[in-house]
C-alpha positions as CSV (number, residue, x, y, z in Angstrom):
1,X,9.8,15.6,13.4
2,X,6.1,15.9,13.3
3,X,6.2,17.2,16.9
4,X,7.9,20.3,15.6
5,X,4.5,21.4,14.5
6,X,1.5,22.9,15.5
7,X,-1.3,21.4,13.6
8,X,-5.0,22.4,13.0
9,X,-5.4,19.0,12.9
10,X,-4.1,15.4,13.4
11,X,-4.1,12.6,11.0
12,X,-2.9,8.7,12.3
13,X,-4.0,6.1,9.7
14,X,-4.1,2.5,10.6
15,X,-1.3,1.7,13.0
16,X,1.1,-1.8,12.2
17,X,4.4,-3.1,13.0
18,X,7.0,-0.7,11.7
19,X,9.9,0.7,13.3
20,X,10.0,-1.5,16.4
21,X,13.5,-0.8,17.9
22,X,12.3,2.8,17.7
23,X,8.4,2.6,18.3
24,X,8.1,-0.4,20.5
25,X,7.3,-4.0,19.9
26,X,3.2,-4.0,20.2
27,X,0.5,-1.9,18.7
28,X,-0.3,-0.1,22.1
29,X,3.7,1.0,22.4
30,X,3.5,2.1,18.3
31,X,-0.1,3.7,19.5
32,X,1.4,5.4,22.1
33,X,4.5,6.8,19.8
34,X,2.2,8.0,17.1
35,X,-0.1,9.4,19.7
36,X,2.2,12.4,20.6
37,X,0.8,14.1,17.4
38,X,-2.5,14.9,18.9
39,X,-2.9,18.4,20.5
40,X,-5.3,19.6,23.1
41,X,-8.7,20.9,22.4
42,X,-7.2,20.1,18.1
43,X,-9.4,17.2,15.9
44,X,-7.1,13.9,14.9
45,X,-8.7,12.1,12.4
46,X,-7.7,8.2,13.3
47,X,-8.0,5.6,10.4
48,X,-9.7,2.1,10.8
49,X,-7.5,0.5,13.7
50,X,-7.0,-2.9,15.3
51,X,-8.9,-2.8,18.7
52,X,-5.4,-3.0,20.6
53,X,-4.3,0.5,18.8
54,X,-7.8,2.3,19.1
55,X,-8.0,1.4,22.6
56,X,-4.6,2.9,23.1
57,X,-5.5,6.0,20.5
58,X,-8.7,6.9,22.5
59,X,-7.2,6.6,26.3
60,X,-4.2,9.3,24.7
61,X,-6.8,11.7,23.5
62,X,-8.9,11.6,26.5
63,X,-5.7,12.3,28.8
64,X,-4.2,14.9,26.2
65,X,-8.1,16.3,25.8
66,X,-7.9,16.2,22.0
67,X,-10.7,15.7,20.1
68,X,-10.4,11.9,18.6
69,X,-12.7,12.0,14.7
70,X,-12.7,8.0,13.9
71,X,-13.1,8.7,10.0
72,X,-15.7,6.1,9.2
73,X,-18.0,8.4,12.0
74,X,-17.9,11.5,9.1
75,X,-17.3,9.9,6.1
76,X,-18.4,6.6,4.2
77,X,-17.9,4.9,0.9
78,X,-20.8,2.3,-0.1
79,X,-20.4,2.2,-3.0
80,X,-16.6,1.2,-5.1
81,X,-17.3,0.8,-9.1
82,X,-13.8,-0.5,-11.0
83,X,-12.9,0.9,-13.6
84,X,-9.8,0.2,-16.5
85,X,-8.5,3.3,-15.0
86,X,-8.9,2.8,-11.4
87,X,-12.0,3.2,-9.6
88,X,-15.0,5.3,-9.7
89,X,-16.1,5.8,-5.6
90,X,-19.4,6.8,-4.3
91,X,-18.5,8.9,-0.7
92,X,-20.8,10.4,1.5
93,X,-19.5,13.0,3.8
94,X,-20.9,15.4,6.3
95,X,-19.0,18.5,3.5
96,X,-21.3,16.6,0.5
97,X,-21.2,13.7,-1.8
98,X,-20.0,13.5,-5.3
99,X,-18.3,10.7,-7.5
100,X,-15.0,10.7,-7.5
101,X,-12.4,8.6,-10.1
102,X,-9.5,7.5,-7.8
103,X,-6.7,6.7,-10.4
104,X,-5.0,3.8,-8.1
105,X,-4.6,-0.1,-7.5
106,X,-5.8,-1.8,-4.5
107,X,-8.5,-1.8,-2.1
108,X,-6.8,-0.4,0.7
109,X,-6.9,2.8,-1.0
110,X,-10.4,3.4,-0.6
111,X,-9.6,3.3,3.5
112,X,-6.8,5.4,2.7
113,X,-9.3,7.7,0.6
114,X,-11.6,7.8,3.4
115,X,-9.6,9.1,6.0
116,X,-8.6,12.1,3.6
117,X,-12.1,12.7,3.7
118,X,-12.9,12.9,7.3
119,X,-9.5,14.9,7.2
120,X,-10.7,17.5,4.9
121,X,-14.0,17.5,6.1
122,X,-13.1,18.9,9.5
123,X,-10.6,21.4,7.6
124,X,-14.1,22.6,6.1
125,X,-15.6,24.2,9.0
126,X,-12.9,26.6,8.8
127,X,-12.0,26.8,5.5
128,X,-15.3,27.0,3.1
129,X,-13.0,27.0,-0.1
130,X,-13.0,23.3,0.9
131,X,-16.2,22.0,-1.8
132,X,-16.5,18.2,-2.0
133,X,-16.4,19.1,-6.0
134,X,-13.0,20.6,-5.8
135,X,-11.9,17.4,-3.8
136,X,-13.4,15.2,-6.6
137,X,-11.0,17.1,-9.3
138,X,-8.3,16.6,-7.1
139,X,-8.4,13.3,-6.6
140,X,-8.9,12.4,-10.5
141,X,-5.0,13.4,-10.6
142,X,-3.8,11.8,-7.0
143,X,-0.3,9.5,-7.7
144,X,1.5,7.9,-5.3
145,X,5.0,6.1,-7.1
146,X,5.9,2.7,-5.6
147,X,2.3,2.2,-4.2
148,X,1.0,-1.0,-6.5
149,X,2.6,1.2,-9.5
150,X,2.0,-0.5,-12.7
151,X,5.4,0.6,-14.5
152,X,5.3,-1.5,-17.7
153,X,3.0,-3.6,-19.5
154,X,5.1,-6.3,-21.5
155,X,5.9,-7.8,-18.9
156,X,3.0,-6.4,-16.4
157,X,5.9,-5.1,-13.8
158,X,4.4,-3.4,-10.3
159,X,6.3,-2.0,-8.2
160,X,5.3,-1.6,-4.3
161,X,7.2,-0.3,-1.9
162,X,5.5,-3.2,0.8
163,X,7.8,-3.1,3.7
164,X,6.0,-4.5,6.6
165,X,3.4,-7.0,7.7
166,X,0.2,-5.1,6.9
167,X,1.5,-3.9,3.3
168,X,2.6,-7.6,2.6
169,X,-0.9,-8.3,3.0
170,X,-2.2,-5.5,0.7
171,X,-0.3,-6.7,-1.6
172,X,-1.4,-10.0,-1.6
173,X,-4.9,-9.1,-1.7
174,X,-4.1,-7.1,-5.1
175,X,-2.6,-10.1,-6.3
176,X,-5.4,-12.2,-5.8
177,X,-8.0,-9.6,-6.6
178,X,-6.2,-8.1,-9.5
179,X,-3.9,-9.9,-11.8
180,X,-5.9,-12.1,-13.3
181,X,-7.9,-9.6,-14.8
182,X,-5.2,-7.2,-14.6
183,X,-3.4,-9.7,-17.7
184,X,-6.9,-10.4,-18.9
185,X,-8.2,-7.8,-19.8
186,X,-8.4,-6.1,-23.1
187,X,-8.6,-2.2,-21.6
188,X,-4.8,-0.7,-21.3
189,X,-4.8,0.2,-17.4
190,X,-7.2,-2.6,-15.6
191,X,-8.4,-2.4,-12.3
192,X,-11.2,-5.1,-11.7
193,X,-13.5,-5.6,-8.6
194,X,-12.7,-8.4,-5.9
195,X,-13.6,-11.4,-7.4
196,X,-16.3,-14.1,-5.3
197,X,-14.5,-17.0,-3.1
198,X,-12.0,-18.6,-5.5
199,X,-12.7,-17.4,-9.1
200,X,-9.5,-14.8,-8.7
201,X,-7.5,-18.1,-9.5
202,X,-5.4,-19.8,-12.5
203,X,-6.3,-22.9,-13.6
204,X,-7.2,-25.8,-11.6
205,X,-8.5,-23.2,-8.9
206,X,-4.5,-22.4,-8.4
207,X,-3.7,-18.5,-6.9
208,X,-2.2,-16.5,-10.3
209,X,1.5,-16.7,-9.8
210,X,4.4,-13.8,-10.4
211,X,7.8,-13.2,-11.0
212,X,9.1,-11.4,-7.5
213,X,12.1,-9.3,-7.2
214,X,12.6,-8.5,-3.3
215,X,15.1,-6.4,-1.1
216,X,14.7,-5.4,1.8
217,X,16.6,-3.2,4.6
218,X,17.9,-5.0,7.8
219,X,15.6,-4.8,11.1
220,X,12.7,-5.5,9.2
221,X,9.8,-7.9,9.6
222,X,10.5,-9.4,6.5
223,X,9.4,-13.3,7.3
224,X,5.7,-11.6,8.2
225,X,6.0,-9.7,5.3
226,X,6.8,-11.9,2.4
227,X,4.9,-14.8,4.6
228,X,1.5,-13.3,2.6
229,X,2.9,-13.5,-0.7
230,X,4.4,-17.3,-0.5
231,X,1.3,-18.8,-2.6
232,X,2.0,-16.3,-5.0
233,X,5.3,-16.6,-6.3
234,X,6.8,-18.7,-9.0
235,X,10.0,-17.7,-8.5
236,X,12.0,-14.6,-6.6
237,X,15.3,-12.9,-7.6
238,X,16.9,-11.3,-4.4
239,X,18.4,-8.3,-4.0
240,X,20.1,-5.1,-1.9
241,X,18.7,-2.3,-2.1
242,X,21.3,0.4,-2.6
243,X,21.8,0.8,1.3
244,X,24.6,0.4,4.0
245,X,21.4,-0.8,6.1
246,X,20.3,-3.4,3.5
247,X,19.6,-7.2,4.8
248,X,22.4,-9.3,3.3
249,X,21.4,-12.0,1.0
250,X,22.4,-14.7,2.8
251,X,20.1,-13.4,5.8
252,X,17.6,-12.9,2.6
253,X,18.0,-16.2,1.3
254,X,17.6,-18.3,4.3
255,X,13.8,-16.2,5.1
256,X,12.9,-17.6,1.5
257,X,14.0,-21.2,2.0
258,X,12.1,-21.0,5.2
259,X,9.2,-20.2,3.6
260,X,9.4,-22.1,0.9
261,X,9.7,-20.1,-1.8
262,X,12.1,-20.9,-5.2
263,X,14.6,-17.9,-5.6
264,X,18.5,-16.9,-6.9
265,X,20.1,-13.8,-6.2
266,X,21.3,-11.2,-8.3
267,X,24.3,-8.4,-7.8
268,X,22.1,-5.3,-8.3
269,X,19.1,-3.7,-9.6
270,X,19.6,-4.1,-13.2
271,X,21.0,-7.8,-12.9
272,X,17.4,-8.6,-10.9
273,X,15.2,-6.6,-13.0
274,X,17.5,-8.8,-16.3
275,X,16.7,-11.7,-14.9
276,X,13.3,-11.0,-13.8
277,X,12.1,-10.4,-17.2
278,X,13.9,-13.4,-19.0
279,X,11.5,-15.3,-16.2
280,X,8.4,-13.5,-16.9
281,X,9.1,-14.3,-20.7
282,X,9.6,-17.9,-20.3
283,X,6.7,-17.9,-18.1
284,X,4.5,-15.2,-19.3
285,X,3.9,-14.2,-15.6
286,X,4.0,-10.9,-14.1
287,X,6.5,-9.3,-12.2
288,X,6.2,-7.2,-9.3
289,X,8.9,-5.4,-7.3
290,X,8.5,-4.9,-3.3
291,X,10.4,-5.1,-0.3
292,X,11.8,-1.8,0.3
293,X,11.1,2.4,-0.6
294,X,14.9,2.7,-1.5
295,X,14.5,-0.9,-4.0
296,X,11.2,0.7,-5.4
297,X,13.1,3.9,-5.9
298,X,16.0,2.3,-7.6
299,X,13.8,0.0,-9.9
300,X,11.6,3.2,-10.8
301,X,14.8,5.4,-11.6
302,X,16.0,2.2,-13.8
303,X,13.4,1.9,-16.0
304,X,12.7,5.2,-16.3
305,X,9.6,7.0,-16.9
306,X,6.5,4.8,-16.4
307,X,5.2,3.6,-20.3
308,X,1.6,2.7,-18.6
309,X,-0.9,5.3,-19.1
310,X,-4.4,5.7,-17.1
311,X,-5.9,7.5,-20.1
């Protein structure tokens, strides 16, 4: 679909395992797929990449004759100050410098943050409406639902829509970063800085545990996936997602045992999210919701509009 267009520009952030029957099976054939974007003598702006996709990414441009912008090579963030609210950034570009307050969870958002720099920062050589201080006011309102969402505080419930290897391990990164301080701390919407080597843990140096409701569509990585979360989890309720495409439990369920994981099943959203809160009660443990967009969608539609507020 994106091939339909004829872009100023190019954007292809970092490149995992996603769509194999469709993309291919290694990060040079997904490279290759998400290559066909770039357009000769046109800029495409290429997020931080494992060496096997940028090696791929950079032969394509040179035979296409595109322009390839790696976004680190125009734009930099040295400095990331956390805030209740999100976090307070410190970029450099070659358009300007200015703080800006990125209102989201996770450290993988200031990559993502970057790129739309280097992005918009090529956009303002022919555009000059493009001021790094008009960027700044439109990042203080950026959302993005089912993206380490917090939708409720009591119990702390996220929702993520973490559907493949390299978003499994976001996610566990937040975890271990982020909820101990996330259920710590006295400000309404936390959003504390990595913590050093092993102080992000319960007691007795343990990894802070949650309540995990997980679905997930058929043809999906999801072993890899939930693989990064395993330490994390008390207990998981199962789930389909509202899909003819969704992975049956049993499939589900035998992924879990393998890993290692404690979990029951549930017949649909509401029964998961019922019984993922009588947990987190008994437990007083968070809950967070990935495994699937269509899941996150459901579970956001459910409980309505989010109660947490960044202000």
């Amino acid at each position: 679909a994106t091939n339909l267009s004829n872009p100023k520009i190019s954007v292809i952030t970092r490149i995992g395992y996603d769509h194999l029957k469709v993309l291919g099976n290694t990060l040079t054939k997904i490279a290759g797929e998400k290559a066909g974007i770039m357009r000769k003598g046109r800029p495409v702006v290429i997020g931080d990449q494992k060496p096997e996709a940028r090696r791929e990414l950079e032969a394509r441009a040179r035979a296409i004759g595109a322009e390839l912008v790696p976004a680190d090579s125009v734009a930099e963030i040295p400095s990331v100050d956390p805030r209740c609210w999100g976090m307070a950034l410190s970029p450099v570009a070659i358009f300007g410098a200015e703080l800006i307050d990125l209102p989201l969870l996770g450290y993988h958002q200031v990559e993502n943050c970057k790129t739309a720099l280097a992005v918009l920062n090529e956009l303002s050589w022919c555009d000059r409406r493009i001021k790094i201080n008009r960027v700044a006011r439109g990042m203080r309102t950026v959302s993005i639902p089912a993206r380490c969402q917090i939708v409720r505080q009591q119990p702390l419930t996220i929702v993520d829509s973490c559907h493949n290897p390299e978003s499994g391990r976001a996610l566990a990164n937040l975890l271990r970063d982020h909820v101990p301080r996330l259920r710590a701390a006295s400000c309404r919407f936390p959003h504390p800085r990595p913590l050093p080597e092993g102080e992000g843990r319960g007691e007795g140096g343990q990894l802070p545990k949650v309540i995990l409701v997980y679905g997930s569509l058929g043809g999906k990585l999801v072993e890899e996936t939930v693989a990064p979360l395993a330490p994390f989890v008390q207990q998981a309720v199962l789930v389909q997602p509202d899909s003819p495409r969704a992975m049956p439990l049993s499939e589900l369920g035998r992924v879990f045992s393998k890993l290692g994981i404690p979990h029951v099943t549930a017949e649909g959203i509401r029964d998961a999210l019922a019984e993922a809160k009588k947990l987190a009660r008994d437990s007083s443990l968070p809950v967070v919701v990935a495994g699937s967009f269509y899941l996150a969608g459901e579970v956001i539609k459910v409980l309505g509009p989010s109660r947490a507020r960044l202000r």
